[in-house]
C-alpha atoms as one frame of an Amber mdcrd trajectory, in Angstrom:
protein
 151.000  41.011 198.449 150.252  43.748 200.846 152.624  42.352 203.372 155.530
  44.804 204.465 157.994  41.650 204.134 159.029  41.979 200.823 160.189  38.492
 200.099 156.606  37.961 201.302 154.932  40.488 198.860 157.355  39.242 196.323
 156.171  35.564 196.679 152.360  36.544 196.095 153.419  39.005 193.187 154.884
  35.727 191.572 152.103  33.636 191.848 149.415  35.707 190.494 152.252  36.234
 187.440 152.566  32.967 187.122 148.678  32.395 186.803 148.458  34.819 184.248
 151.243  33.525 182.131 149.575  30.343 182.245 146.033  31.090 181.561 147.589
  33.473 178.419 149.173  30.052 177.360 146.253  27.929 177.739 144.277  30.743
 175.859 146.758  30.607 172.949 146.975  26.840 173.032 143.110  26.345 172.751
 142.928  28.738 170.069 145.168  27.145 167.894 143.331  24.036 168.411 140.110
  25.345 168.018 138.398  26.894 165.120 136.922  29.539 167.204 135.118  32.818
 165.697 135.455  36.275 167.138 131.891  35.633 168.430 132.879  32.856 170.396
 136.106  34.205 171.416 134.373  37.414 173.069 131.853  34.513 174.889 134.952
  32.646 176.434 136.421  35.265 177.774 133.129  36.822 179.104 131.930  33.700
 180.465 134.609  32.444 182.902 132.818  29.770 184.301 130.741  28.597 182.473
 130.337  24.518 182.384 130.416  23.833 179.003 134.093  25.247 179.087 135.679
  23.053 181.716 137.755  20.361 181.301 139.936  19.165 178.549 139.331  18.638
 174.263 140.301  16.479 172.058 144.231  16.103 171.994 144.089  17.082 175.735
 144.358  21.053 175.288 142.516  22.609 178.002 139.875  25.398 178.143 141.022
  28.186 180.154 139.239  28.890 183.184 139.803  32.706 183.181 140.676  32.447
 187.100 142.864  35.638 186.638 140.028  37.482 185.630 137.452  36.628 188.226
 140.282  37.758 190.957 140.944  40.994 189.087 138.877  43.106 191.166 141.066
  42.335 194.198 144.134  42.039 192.662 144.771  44.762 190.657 144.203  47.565
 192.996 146.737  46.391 195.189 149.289  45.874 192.642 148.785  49.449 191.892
 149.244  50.429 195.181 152.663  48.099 195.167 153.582  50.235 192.079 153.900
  53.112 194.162 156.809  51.180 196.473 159.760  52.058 194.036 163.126  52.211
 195.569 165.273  54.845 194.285 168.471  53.301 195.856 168.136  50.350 194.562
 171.241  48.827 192.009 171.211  48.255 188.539 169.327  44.768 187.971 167.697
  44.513 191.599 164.409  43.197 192.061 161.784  44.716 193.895 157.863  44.739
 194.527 156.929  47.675 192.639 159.206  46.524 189.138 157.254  42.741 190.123
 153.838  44.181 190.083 154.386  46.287 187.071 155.303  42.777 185.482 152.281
  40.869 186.886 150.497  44.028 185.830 151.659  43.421 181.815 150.704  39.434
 182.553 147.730  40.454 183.483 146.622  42.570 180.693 147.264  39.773 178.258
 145.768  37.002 179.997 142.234  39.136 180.776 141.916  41.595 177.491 140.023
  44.715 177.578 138.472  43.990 181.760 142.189  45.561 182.777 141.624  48.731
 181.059 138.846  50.181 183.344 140.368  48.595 186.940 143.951  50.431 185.678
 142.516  53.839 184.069 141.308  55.779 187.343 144.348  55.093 189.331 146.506
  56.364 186.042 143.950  59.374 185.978 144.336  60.328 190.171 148.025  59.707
 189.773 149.718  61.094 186.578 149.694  64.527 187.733 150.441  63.934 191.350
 153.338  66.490 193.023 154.731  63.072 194.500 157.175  61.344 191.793 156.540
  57.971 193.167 153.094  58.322 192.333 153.452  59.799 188.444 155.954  57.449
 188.367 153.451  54.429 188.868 150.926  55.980 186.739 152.908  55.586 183.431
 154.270  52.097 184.766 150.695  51.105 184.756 150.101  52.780 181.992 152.849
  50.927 179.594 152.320  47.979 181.261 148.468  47.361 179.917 149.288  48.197
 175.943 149.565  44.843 174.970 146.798  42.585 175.716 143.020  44.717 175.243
 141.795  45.503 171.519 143.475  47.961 169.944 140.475  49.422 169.341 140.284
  50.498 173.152 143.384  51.412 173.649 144.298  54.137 170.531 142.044  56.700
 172.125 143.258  56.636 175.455 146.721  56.745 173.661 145.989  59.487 171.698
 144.332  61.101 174.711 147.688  60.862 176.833 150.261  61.245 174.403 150.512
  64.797 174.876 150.857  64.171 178.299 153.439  61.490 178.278 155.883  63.671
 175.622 155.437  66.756 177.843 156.673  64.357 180.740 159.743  63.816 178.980
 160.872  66.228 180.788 159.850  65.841 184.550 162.705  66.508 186.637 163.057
  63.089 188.368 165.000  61.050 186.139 162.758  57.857 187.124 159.496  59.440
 185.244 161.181  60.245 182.734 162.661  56.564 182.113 159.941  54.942 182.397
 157.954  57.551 180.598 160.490  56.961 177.332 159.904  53.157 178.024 156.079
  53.841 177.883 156.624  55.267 174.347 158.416  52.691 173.151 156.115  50.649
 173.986 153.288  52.465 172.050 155.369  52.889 169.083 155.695  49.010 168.916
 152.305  47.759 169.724 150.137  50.870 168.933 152.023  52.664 165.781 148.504
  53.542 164.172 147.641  55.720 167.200 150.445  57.852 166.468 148.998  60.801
 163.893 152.172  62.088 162.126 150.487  65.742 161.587 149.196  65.718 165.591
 152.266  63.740 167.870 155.339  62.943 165.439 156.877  66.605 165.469 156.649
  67.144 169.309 157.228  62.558 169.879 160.751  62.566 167.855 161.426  66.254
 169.290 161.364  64.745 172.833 162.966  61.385 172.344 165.789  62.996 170.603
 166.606  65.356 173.866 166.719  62.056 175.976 169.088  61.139 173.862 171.396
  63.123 175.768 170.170  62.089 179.416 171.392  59.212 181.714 172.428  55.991
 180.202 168.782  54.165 181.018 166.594  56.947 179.169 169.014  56.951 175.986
 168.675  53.230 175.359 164.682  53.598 176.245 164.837  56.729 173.783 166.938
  54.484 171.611 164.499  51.746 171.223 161.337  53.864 170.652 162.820  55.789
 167.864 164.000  52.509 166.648 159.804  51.486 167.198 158.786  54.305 165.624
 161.003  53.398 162.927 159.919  50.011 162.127 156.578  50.923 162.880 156.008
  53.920 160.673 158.017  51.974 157.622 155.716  49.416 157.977 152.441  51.391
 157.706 153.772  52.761 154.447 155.837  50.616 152.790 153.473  50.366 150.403
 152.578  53.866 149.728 153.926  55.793 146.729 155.367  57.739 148.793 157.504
  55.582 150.469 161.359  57.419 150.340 159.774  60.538 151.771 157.196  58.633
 154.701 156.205  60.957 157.936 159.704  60.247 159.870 161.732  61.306 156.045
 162.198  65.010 157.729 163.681  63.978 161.241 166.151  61.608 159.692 169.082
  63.725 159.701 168.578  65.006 163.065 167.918  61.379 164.528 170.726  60.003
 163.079 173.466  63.100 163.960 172.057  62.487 167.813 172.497  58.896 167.519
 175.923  59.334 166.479 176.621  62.193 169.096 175.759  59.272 171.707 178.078
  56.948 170.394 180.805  59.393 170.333 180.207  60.160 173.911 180.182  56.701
 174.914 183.374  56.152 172.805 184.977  52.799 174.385 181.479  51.737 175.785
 179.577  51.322 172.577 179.366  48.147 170.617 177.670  46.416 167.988 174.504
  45.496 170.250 174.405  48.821 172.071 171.167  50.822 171.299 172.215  53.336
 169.396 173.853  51.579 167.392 170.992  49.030 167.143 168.415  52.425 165.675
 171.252  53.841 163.586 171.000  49.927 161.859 166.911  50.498 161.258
């Protein structure tokens, strides 16, 4: 991976993806064929190798062996690094090492759990703030790309902890940040909807995806499909309230939906049924 041939770096990106796709599947395999506690779900995971979790069960399922997690320590900081490698020139659709190890980063975080939350937190910490784009850049890749995977129950503080930070980035003046920052968002408002406090983020959260609205093609269909998270999300946590017709997002409606039809107005030609705007103004 730290080779400066790229097909190289790309090759070793892929295998360690492919690793932890496969021990997530084996993980998710054995668990449906297992009637395995929390108790002993938490021991699995912490004890990688041990011998009485090798080999295959009944119905020939096999145990995980946790490989990806033993070679986390040395794998991780260099995909970080690798995050860092963006290329600004690149075209629409073209592969490259850092969008690879911000995939093998997500893999990653669902095939080990909570262990990928302390290797990825200090470089998100050194970087977020840095003067260098590429850098702030990499932090909120790596940021988004470990929200799915650990227990929620490590993750909503952090989240609430860099929410503020991530809205007010909305606005960074390299378009990059900012779509990846709006992708980083939507990705919080799908997995991690509870760590959103309505009287704390949703004002200044809906305030700033709205404005991308009217920003370059990528960051309106990011901002497109987080409002269309927050949405679903939000609906979801009170559908069953009493208060259902008037929920948290009731107030923002009519300026969410005038900005999703300013888009498709401006795109006029372009849109279609499956194009993101239209896909919120549906929710």
């Amino acid at each position: 991976m730290k080779s400066e041939e790229e097909s190289v770096a790309l090759q070793a990106i892929e295998f360690w993806t492919s690793v932890a796709e496969e021990e997530t599947n084996l993980e998710s395999d054995y668990l449906d064929a297992q009637d395995v506690s929390h108790a002993e779900l938490v021991c699995l995971r912490s004890c990688a190798l041990n011998v009485t979790h090798q080999g295959l069960l009944d119905g020939d399922v096999e145990v995980p062996k946790y490989f990806a997690k033993i070679a986390l320590p040395e794998v991780v900081p260099v995909l970080l690094q690798l995050l860092t490698r963006q290329d600004e020139d690149a075209e629409e659709g073209e592969w490259n090492v850092s969008m690879a190890a911000g995939t093998c980063l997500a893999f990653l975080a669902q095939a080990v759990h909570d262990p990928i939350v302390p290797a990825v937190i200090p470089f998100i910490e050194a970087n977020i703030k840095q003067s260098d784009w590429h850098h702030r850049e990499a932090a909120v890749m790596a940021f988004g790309s470990i929200l799915v995977g650990p227990d929620p129950t490590v993750l909503t503080p952090l989240v609430n902890q860099a929410l503020p930070i991530l809205i007010g980035m909305m606005t960074d003046p390299q378009s990059q940040v900012k779509d990846t920052t709006a992708w980083t968002l939507g990705r919080i408002c799908e997995s991690l909807i509870t760590s959103i406090k309505p009287d704390v983020h949703l004002h200044a959260l809906v305030t700033a995806l709205v404005a991308g609205l009217r920003d370059s093609p990528h960051i309106i269909a990011n901002c497109c499909w987080a409002l269309m998270n927050l949405a679903d999300g939000l609906f979801e946590l009170y559908e069953s309230s009493e208060e259902q017709n008037t929920g948290p997002l009731s107030p923002y409606f009519e300026g969410i939906v005038g900005a999703l039809l300013q888009v498709t107005e401006t795109y006029v030609g372009q849109v279609t049924c499956k194009h993101p705007s239209v896909l919120t103004l549906s929710c």
